[in-house]
BALOBA-1460 file (C-alpha; in Angstrom, 3 decimals):
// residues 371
<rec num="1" residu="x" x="0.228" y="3.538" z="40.827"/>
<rec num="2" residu="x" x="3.660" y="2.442" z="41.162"/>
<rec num="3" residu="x" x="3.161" y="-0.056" z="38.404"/>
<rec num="4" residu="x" x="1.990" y="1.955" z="36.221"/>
<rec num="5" residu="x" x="4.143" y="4.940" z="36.386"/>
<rec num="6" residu="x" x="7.569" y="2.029" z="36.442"/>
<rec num="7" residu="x" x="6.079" y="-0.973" z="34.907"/>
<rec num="8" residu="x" x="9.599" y="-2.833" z="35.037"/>
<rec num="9" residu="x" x="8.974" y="-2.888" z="39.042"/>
<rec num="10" residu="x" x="7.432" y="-5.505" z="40.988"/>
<rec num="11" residu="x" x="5.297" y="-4.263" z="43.480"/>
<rec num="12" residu="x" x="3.963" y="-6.160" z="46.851"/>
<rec num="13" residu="x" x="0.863" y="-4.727" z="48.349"/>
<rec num="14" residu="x" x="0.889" y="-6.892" z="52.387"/>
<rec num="15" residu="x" x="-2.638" y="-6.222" z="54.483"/>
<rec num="16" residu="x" x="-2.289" y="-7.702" z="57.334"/>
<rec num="17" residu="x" x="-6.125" y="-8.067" z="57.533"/>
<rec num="18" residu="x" x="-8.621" y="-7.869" z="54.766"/>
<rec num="19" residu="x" x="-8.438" y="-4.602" z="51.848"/>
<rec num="20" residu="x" x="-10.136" y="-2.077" z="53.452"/>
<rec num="21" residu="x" x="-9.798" y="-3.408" z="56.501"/>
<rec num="22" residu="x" x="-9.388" y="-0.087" z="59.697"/>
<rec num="23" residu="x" x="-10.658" y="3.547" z="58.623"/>
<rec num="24" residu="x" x="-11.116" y="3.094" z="55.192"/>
<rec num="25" residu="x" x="-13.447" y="0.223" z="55.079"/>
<rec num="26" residu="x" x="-15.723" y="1.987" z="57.997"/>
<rec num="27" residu="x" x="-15.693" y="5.685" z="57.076"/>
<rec num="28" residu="x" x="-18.531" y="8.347" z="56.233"/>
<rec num="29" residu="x" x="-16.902" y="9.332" z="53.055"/>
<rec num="30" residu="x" x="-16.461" y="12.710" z="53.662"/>
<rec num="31" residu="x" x="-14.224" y="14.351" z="50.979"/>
<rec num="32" residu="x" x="-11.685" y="17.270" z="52.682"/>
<rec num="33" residu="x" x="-9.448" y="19.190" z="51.251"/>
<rec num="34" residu="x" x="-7.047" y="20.114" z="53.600"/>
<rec num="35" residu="x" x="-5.108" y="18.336" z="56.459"/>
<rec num="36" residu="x" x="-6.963" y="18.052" z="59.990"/>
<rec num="37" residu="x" x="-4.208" y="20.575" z="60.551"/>
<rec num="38" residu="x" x="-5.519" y="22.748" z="57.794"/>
<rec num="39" residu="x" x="-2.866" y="23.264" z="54.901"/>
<rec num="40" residu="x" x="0.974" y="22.561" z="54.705"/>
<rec num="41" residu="x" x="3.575" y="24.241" z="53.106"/>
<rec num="42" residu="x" x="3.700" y="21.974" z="49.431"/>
<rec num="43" residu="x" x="0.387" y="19.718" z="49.922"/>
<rec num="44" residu="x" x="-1.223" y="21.392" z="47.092"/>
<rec num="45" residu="x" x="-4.545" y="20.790" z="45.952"/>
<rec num="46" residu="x" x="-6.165" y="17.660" z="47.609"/>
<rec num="47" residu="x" x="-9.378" y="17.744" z="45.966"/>
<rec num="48" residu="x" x="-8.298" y="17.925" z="42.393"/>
<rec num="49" residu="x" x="-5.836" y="15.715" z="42.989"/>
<rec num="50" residu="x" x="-8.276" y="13.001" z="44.662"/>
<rec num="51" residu="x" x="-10.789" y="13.420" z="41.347"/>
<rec num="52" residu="x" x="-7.859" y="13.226" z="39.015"/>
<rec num="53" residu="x" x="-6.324" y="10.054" z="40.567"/>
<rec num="54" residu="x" x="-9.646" y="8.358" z="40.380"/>
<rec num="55" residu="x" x="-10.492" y="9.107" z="36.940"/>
<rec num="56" residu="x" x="-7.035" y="8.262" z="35.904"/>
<rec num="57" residu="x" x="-7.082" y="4.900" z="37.438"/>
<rec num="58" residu="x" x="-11.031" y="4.037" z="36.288"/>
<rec num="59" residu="x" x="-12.353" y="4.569" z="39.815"/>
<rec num="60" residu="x" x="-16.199" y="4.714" z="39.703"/>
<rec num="61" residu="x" x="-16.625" y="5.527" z="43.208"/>
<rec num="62" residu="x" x="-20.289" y="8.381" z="42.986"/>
<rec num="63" residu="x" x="-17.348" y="11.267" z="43.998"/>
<rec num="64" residu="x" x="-19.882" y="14.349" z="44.208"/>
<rec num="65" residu="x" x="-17.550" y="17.797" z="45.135"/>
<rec num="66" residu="x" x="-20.717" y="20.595" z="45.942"/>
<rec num="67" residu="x" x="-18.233" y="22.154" z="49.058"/>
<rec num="68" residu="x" x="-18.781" y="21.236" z="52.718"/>
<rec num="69" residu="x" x="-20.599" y="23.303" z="55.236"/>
<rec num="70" residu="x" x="-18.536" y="24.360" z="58.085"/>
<rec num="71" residu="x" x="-20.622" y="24.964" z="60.706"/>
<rec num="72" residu="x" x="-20.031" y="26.962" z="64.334"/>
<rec num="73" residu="x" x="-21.752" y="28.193" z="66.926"/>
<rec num="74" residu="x" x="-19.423" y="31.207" z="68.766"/>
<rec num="75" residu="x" x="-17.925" y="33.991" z="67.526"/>
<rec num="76" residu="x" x="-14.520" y="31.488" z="67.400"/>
<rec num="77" residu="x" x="-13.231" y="27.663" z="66.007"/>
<rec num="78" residu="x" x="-11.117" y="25.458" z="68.375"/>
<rec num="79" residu="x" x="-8.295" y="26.613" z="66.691"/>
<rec num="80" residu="x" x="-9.485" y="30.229" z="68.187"/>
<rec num="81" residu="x" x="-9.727" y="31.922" z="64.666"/>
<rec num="82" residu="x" x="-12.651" y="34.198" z="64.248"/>
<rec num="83" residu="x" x="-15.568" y="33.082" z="62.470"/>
<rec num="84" residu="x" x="-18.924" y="34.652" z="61.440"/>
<rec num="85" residu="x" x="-22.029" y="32.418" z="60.907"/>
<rec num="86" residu="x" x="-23.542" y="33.743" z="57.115"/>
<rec num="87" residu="x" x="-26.485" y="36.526" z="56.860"/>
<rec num="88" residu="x" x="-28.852" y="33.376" z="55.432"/>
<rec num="89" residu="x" x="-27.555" y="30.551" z="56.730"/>
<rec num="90" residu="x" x="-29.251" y="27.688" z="54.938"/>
<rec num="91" residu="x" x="-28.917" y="25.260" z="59.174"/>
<rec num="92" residu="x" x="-30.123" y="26.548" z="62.241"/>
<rec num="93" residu="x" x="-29.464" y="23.748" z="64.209"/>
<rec num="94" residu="x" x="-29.769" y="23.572" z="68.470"/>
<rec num="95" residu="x" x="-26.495" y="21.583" z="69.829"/>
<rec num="96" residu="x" x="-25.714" y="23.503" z="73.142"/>
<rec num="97" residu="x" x="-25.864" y="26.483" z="71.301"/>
<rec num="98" residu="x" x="-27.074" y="28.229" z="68.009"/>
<rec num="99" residu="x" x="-25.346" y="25.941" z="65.183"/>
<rec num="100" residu="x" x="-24.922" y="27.995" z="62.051"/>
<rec num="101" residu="x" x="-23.099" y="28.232" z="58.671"/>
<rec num="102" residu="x" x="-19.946" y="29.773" z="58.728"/>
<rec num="103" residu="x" x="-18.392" y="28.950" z="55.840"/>
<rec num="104" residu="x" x="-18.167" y="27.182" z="52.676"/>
<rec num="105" residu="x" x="-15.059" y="24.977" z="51.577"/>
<rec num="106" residu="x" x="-13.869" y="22.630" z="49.070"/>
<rec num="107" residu="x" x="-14.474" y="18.846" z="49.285"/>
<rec num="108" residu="x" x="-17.349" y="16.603" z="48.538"/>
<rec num="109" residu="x" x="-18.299" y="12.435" z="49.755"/>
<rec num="110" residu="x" x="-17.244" y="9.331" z="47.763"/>
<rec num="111" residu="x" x="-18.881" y="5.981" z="48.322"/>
<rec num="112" residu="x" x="-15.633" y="4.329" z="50.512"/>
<rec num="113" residu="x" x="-16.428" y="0.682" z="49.650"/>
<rec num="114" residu="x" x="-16.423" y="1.793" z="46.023"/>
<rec num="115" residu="x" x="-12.886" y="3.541" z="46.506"/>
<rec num="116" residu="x" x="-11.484" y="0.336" z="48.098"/>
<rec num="117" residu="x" x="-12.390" y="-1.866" z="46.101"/>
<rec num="118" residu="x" x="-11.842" y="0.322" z="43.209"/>
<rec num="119" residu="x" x="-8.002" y="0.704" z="44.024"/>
<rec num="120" residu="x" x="-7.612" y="-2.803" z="44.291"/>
<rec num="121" residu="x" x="-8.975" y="-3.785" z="41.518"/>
<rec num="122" residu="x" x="-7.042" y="-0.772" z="39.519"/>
<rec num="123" residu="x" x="-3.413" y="-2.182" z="41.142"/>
<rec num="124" residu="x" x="-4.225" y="-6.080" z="40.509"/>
<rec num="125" residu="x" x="-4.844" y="-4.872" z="36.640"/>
<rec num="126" residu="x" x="-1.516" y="-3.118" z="36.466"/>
<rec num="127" residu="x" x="0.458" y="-6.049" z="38.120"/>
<rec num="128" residu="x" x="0.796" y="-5.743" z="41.713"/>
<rec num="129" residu="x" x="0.164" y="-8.678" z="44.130"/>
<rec num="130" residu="x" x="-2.234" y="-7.795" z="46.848"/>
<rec num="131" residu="x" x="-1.193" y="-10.537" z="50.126"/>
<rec num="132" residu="x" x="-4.160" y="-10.013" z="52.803"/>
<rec num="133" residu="x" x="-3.521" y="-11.546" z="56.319"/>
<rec num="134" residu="x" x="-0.092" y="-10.907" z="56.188"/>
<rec num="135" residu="x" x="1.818" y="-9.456" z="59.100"/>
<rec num="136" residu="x" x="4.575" y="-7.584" z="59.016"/>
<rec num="137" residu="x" x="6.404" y="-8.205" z="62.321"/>
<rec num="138" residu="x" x="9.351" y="-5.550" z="61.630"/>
<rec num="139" residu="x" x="11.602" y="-4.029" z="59.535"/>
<rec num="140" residu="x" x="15.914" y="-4.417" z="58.957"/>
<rec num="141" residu="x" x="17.431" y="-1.923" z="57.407"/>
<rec num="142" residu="x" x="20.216" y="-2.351" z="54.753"/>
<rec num="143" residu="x" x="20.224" y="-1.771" z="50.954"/>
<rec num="144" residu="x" x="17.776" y="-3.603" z="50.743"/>
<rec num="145" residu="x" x="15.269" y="-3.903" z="53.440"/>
<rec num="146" residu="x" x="14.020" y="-6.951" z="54.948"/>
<rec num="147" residu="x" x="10.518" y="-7.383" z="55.812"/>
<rec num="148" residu="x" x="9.556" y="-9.795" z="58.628"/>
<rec num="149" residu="x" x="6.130" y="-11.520" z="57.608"/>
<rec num="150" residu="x" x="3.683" y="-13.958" z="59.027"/>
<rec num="151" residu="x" x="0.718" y="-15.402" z="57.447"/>
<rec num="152" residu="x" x="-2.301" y="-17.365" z="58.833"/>
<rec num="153" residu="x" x="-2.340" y="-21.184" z="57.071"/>
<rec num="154" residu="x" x="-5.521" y="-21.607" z="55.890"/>
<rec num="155" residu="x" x="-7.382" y="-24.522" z="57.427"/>
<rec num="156" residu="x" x="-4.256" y="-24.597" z="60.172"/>
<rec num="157" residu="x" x="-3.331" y="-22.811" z="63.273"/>
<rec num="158" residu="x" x="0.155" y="-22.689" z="62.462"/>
<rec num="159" residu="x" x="1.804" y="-19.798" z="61.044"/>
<rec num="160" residu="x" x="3.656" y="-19.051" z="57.579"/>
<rec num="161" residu="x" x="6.632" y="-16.638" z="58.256"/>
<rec num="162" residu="x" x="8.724" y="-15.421" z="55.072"/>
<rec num="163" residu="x" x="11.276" y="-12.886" z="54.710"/>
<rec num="164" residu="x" x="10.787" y="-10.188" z="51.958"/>
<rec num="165" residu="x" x="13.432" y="-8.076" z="50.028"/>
<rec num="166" residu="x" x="12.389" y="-4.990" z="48.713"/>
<rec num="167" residu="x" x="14.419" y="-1.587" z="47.076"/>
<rec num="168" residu="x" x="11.567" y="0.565" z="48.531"/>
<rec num="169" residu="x" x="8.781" y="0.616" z="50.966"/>
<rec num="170" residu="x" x="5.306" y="2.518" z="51.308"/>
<rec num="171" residu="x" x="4.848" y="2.089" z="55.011"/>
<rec num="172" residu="x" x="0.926" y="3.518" z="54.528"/>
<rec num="173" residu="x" x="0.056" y="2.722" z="58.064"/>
<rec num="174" residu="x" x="-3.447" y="2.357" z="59.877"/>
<rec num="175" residu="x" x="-3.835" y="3.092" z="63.379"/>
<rec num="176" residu="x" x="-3.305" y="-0.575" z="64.423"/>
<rec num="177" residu="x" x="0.753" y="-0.770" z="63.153"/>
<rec num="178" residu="x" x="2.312" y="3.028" z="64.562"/>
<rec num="179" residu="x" x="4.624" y="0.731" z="65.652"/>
<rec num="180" residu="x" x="6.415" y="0.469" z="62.057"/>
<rec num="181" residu="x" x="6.825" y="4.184" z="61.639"/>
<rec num="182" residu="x" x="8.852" y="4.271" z="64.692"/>
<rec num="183" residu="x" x="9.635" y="8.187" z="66.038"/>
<rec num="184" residu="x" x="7.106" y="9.122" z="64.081"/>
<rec num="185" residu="x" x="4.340" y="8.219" z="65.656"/>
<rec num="186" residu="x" x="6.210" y="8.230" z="69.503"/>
<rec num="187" residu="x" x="8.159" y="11.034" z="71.305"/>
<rec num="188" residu="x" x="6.573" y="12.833" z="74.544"/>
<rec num="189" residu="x" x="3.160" y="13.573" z="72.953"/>
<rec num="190" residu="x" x="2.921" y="10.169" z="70.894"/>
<rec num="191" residu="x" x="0.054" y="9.307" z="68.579"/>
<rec num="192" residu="x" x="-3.451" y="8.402" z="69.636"/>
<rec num="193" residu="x" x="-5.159" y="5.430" z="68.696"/>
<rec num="194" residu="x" x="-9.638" y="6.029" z="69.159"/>
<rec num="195" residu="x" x="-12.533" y="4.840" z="67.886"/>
<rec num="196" residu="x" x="-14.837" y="7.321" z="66.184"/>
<rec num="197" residu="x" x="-18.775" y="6.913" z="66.347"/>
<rec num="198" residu="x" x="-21.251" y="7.608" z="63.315"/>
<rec num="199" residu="x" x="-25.314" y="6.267" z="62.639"/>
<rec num="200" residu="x" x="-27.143" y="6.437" z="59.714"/>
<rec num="201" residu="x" x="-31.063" y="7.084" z="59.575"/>
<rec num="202" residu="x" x="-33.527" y="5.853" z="57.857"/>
<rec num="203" residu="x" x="-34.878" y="7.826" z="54.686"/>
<rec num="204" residu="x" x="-35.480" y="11.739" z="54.816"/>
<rec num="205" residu="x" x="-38.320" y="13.470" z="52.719"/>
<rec num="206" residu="x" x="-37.642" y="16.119" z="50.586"/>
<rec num="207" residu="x" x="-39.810" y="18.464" z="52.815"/>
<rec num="208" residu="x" x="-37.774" y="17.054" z="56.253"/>
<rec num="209" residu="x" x="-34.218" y="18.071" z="54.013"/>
<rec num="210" residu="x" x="-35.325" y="21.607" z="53.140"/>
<rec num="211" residu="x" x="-36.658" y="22.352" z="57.127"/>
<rec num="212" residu="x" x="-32.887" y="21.046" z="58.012"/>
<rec num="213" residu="x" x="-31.025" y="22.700" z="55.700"/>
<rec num="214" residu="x" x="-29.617" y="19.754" z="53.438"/>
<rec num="215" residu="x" x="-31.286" y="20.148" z="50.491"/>
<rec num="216" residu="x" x="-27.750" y="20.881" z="48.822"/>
<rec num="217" residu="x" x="-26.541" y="17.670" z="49.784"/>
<rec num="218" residu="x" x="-23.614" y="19.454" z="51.243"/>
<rec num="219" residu="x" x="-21.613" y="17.203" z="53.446"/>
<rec num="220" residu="x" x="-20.698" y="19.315" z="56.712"/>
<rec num="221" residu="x" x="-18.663" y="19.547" z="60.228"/>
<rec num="222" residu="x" x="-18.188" y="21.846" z="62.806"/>
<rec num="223" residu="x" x="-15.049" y="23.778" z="63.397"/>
<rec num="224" residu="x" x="-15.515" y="24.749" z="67.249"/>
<rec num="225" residu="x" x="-16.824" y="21.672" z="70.087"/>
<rec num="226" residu="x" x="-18.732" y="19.581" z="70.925"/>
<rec num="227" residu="x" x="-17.647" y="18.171" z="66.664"/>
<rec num="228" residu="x" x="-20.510" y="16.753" z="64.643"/>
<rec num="229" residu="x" x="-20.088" y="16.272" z="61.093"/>
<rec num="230" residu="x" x="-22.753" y="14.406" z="59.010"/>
<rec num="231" residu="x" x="-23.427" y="13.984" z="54.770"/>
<rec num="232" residu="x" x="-26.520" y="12.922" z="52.751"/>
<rec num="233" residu="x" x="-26.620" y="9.703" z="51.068"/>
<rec num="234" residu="x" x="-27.931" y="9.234" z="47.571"/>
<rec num="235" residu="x" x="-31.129" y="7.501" z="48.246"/>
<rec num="236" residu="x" x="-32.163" y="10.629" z="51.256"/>
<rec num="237" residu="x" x="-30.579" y="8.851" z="54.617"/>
<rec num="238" residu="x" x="-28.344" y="10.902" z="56.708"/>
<rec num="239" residu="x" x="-24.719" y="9.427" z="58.295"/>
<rec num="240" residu="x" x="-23.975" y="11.586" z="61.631"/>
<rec num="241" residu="x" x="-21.091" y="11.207" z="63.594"/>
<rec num="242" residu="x" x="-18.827" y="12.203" z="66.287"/>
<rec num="243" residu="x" x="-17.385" y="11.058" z="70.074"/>
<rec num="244" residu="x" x="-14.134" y="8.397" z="71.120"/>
<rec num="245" residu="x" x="-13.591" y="6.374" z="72.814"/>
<rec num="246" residu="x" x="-11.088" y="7.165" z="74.908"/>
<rec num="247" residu="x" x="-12.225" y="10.850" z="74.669"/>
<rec num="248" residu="x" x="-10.741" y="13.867" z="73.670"/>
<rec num="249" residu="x" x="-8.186" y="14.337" z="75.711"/>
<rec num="250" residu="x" x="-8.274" y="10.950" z="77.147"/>
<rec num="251" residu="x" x="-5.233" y="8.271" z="76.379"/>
<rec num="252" residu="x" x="-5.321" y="4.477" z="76.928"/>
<rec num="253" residu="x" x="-1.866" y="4.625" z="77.712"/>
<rec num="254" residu="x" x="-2.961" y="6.721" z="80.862"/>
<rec num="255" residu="x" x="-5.692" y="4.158" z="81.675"/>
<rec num="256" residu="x" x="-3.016" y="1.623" z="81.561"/>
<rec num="257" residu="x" x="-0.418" y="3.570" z="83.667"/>
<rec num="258" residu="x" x="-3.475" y="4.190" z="86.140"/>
<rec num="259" residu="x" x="-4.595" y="0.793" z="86.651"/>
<rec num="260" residu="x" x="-0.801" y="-0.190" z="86.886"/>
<rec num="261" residu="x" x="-0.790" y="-2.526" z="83.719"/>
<rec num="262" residu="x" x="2.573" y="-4.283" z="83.726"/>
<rec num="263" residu="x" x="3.174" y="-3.189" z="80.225"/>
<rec num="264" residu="x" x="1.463" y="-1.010" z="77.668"/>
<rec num="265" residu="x" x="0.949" y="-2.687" z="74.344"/>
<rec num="266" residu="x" x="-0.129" y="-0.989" z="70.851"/>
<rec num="267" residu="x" x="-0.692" y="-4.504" z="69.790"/>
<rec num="268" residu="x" x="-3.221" y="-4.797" z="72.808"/>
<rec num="269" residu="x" x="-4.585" y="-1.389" z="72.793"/>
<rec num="270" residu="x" x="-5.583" y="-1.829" z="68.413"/>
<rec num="271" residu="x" x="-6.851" y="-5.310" z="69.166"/>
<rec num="272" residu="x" x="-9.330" y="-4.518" z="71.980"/>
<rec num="273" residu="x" x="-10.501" y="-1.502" z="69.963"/>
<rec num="274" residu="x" x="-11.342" y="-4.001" z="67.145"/>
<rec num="275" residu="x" x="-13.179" y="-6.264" z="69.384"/>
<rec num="276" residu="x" x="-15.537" y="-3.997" z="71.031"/>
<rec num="277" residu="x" x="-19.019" y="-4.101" z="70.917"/>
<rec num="278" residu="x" x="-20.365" y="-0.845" z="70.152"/>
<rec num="279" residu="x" x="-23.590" y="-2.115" z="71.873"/>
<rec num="280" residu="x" x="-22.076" y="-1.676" z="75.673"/>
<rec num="281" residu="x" x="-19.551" y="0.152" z="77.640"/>
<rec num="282" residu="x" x="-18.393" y="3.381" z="76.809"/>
<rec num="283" residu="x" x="-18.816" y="2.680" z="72.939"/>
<rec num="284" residu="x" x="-22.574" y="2.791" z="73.701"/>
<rec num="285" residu="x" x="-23.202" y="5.649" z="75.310"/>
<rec num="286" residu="x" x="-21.295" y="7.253" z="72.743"/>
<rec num="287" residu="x" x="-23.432" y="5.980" z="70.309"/>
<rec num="288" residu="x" x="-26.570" y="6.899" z="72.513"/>
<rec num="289" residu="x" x="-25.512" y="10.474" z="73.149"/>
<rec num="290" residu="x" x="-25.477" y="11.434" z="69.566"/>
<rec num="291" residu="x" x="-28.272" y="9.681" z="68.686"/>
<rec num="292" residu="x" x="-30.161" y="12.044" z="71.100"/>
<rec num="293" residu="x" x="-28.136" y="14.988" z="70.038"/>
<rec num="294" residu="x" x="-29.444" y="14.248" z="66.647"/>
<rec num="295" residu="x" x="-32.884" y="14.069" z="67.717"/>
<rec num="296" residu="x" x="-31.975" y="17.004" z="69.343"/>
<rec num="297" residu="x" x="-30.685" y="19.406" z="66.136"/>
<rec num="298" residu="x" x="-34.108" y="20.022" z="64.893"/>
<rec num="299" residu="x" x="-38.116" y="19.366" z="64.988"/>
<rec num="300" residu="x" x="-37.912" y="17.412" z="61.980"/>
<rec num="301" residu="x" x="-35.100" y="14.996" z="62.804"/>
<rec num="302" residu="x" x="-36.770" y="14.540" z="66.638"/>
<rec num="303" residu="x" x="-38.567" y="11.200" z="65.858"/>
<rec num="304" residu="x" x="-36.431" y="9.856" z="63.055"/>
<rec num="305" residu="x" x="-35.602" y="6.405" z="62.799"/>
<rec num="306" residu="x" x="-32.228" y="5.207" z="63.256"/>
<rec num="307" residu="x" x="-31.258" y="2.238" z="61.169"/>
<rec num="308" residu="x" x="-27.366" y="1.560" z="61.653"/>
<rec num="309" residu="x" x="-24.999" y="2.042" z="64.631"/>
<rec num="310" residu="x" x="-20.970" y="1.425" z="63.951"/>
<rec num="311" residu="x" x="-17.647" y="2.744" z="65.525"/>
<rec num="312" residu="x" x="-14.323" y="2.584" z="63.273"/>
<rec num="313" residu="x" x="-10.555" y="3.334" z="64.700"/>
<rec num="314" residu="x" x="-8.609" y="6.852" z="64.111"/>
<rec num="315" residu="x" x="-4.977" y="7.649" z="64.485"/>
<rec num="316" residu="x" x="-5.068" y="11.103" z="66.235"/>
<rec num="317" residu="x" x="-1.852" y="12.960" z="66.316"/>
<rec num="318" residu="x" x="-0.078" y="15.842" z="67.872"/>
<rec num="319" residu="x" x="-1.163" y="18.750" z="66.664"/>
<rec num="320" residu="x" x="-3.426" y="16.991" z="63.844"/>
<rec num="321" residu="x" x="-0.227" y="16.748" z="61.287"/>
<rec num="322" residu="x" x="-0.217" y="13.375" z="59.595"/>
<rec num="323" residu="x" x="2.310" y="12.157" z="58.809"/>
<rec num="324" residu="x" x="4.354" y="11.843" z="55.259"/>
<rec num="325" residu="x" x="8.120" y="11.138" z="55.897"/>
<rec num="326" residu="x" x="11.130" y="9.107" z="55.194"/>
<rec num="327" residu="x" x="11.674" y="6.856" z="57.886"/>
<rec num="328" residu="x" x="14.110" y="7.377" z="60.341"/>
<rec num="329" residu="x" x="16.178" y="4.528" z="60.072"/>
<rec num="330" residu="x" x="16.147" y="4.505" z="56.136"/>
<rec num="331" residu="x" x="15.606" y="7.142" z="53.422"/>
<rec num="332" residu="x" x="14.385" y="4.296" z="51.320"/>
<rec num="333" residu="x" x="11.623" y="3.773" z="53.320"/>
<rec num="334" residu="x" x="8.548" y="6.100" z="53.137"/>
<rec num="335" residu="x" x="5.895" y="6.434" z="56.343"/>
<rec num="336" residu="x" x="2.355" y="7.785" z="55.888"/>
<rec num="337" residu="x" x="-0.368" y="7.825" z="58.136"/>
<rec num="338" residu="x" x="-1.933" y="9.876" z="61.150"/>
<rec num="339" residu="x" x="-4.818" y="11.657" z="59.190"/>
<rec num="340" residu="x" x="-6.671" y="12.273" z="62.153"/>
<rec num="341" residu="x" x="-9.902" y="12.238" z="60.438"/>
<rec num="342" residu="x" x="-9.152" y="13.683" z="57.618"/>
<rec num="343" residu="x" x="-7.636" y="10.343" z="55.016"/>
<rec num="344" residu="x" x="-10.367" y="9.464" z="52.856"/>
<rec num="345" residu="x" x="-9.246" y="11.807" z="49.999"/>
<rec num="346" residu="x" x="-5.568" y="12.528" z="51.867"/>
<rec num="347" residu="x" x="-4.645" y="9.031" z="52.127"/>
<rec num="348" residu="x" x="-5.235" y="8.417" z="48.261"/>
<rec num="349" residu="x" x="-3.291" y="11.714" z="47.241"/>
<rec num="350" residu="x" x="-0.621" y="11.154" z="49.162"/>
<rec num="351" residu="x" x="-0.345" y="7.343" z="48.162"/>
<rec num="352" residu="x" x="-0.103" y="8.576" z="44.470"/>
<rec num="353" residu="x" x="2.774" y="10.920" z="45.995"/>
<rec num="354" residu="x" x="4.643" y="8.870" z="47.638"/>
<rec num="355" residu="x" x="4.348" y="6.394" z="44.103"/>
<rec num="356" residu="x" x="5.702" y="8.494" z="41.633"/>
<rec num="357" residu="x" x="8.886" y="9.523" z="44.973"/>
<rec num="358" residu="x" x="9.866" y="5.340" z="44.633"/>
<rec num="359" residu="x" x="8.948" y="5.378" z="40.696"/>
<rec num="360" residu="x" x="11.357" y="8.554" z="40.307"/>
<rec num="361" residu="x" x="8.960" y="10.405" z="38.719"/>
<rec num="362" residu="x" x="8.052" y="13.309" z="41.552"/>
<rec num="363" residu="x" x="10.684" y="16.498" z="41.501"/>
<rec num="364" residu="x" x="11.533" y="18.429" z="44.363"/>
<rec num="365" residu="x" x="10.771" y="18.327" z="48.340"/>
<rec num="366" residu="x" x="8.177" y="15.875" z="48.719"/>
<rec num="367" residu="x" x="7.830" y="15.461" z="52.483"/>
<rec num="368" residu="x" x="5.434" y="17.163" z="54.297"/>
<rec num="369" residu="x" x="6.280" y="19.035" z="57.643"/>
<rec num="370" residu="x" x="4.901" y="22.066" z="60.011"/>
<rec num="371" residu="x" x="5.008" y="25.630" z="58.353"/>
């Protein structure tokens, strides 16, 4: 986007895995348009935003925008706001209580693999050089700042370590590098790295999606707990998900503490999250438990066949506000990240903010912060 809004400017894309590597290469595709915080003071319009960047850029990506259910099953969401479930709700659901439509909002799903590789292939064709398994250790701060990388040689175990310039940087962080946004991501209530849980069934009938509910092919979640949230794929399977790993409320950095770990490491923490097996431990009776609460949600879904089983890391943070800031060591710099949940359309929109903020091109406050 850069590239194409200041086509004099070199741009440098580092991944220090593969594109699409973390949440974006192992999401449902749910398409929201608010902030897991709901909206912020200057955000604007997510959705519209999301479908314009993606047409503009020659994005094919199967973006369908029919609203999203939000779905309840008190009088109340977690946030405590009132909410009343609607005189015909189209799902009556059982999950420890009565779960009915509340609401209808804005959003959609998008085919994520599509969006990746879409973007790439949109900023190699404008100019930008896209570096994948490159590391960037840390950041110095001067005019110009200096990135610390580290590459793997291929076909050698040593490492490749260079030194980057560059006028401006789009820290667009996953939740395996916090560590670059510095305060950002830290203080007393710092943010939370997890793994999320989803499965995907095997083919629905057209008689099995109207008994459910989904004949709309409304994506949906539920705004009080225990969350679900689920969508309908094109050829009639169903992608349900919910649970982490640690839990709600849980922190890894209190595990550590507990078992008197002689120092807690981010590096650590994202790496063991990216090797485990979702097939034991606590990542499998994750999975398990909403299998059966999906079983569980109706008489039609009770024997249905479950075909794929994954987990995929989220950056939970306090209070739910991402984050979309200057960094605090350099105005030059630009952090974005923390969508807890919520980046698939947020991540992109912002990206194209924070693009036309280095290009010049964006007037005004552009930061977002609490109301």
């Amino acid at each position: 986007m850069v590239k194409r809004l200041a086509p004099e400017k070199s741009v440098l894309v580092l991944e220090a895995e593969r594109v699409g590597n973390g949440a974006s290469g192992r999401t449902g595709g749910m398409v929201l348009a608010e902030t897991a915080a709901g909206n912020l003071p200057g955000l604007g319009d997510v959705v519209k935003g999301y479908d314009k960047i993606l047409r503009e850029l020659g994005v094919k990506a199967d973006l369908e925008l029919p609203g999203v259910w939000e779905l309840a099953r008190g009088p109340r969401s977690m946030e405590g706001k009132p909410v009343h479930a609607l005189e015909h709700s189209p799902i009556e659901w059982s999950d420890q209580g009565q779960l009915r439509v509340v609401n209808k909002v804005p959003g959609g799903s998008v085919n994520p693999g599509k969006v990746v590789s879409g973007l790439a292939q949109a900023a190699q064709d404008a100019g930008a050089q896209i570096s994948e398994y490159t590391v960037v250790e840390k950041l110095e701060f001067a005019n110009a700042v200096r990135l610390y990388l580290h590459r793997q040689r291929w076909g050698s175990r040593g490492l490749q370590r260079k030194i980057v310039a560059a006028e401006q940087v789009l820290i667009a962080t996953n939740a395996g590098s916090v560590e670059l946004g510095d305060d950002l991501f830290g203080g007393r209530e710092p943010a939370e790295t997890k793994l999320t849980f989803a499965l995907a069934t095997a083919r629905l009938s057209k008689k099995q999606l109207r008994e459910i509910g989904l004949r709309s092919g409304r994506p949906f979640y539920t705004v009080d707990l225990p969350y679900l949230w689920g969508r309908l794929l094109d050829d009639g399977r169903l992608i349900f998900g919910s649970g982490l790993v640690p839990a709600w409320g849980e922190s890894m950095r209190e595990e550590s503490r507990r078992k008197k770990a002689v120092k807690f490491s981010k590096e650590k923490l994202w790496s063991g999250l990216e090797r485990v097996d979702v097939r034991a431990g606590d990542a499998a009776e994750r999975l398990a438990s909403l299998e059966k609460r999906v079983r569980g949600l109706h008489p039609a879904l009770e024997k249905i066949r479950v075909t794929h089983r994954w987990g995929g890391p989220i950056l939970i943070t306090r209070e739910l506000l991402p984050v979309f800031r200057r960094h605090p060591q350099g105005a030059q710099v630009i952090v974005a990240g923390g969508y807890s949940g919520h980046g698939v359309a947020l991540s992109v929109y912002l990206g194209a903010r924070a693009a036309r903020v280095m290009a010049g091109k964006f007037a005004g406050e552009w930061e977002l912060k609490r109301r």
